[in-house]
N, C-alpha and C positions, 0 to 999 in steps of 0.2 A: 659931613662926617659919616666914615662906616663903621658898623658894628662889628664884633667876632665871627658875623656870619657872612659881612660882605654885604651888608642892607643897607640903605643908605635910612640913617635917622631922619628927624623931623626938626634937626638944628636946634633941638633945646626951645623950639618953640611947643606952647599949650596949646593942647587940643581936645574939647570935647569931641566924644564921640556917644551918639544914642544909635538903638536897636530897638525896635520893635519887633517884637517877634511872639510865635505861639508859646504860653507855657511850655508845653512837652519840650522843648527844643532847647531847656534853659539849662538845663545839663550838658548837655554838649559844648553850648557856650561858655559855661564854665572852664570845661576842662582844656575849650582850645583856646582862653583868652589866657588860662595858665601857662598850657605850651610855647606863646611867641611872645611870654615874658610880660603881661599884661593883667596880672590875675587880682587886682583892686578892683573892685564896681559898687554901683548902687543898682539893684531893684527896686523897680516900683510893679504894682498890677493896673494895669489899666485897660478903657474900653476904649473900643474905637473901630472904625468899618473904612473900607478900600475898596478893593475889586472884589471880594472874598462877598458872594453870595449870601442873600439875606436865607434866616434859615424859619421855617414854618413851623408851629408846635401847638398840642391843645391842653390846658391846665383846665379843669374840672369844667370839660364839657366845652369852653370856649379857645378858640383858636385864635392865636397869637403870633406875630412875627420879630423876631430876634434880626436885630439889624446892627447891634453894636457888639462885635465880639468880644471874649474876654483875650487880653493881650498881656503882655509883662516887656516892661521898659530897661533895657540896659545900658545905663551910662558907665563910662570908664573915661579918665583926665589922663593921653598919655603924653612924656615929655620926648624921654630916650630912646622907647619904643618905636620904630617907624609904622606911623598910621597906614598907612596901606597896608601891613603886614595883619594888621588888628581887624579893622574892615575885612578884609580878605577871608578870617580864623573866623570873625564870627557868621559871615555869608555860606562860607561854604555848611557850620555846625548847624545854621537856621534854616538853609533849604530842605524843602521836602518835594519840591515841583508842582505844587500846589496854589492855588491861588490863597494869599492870605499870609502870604511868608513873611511877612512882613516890610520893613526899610531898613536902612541904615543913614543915619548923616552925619556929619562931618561936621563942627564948629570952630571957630576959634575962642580961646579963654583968653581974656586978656591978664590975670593973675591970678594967683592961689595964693591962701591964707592958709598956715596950717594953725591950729588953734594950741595944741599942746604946746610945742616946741617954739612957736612964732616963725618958724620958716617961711619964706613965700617964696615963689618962682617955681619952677623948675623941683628946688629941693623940698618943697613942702606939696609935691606931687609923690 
């Protein structure tokens, strides 16, 4: 199936999609999962270490090494939207060229519940 833009969707199938990425960078995220029509999520904050350098500090007098950065998790369930386009919006919003930019992955959902409505599938995305 294509979209208005000539995109090809993701066939009405579920798909999670998470982001780890820097705080600062959540804004941009925002505003480009809006742009390609994607603009639902959950945040979460979390820690967690990669390639991104352990960093050295001294609290009162004793020297300490920071090895789990602070991260923030973004999930988004899309159905209509095609996943590449969303992966793609939030990669390019989370780059900084830096090590620690986080990941992106890709899941499949096997169903959605929506709680108010009783929707599932598809429409309760």
């Amino acid at each position: 199936m294509t979209d208005a833009d000539g995109n090809e969707s993701n066939d009405g199938d579920l798909e999670m999609i998470t982001a780890i990425i820097r705080p600062d960078r959540l804004g941009e995220v925002k505003k480009a999962l809006a742009e390609v029509g994607a603009p639902s999520l959950t945040v979460t904050n979390v820690s967690g270490r990669g390639s991104q350098p352990a960093k050295k500090g001294q609290w009162r007098g004793e020297e300490y090494t920071v090895d789990l950065h602070q991260k923030v998790k973004v999930e988004c369930v899309v159905a209509d939207v095609p996943t590449e386009d969303v992966v793609e919006a939030i990669g390019e919003a989370a780059n900084t060229g830096e090590p620690g930019d986080g990941k992106i992955f890709v899941l499949p959902v096997e169903d959605a519940y929506q709680i108010r409505t009783g929707k599932t599938g598809k429409d309760a995305v």
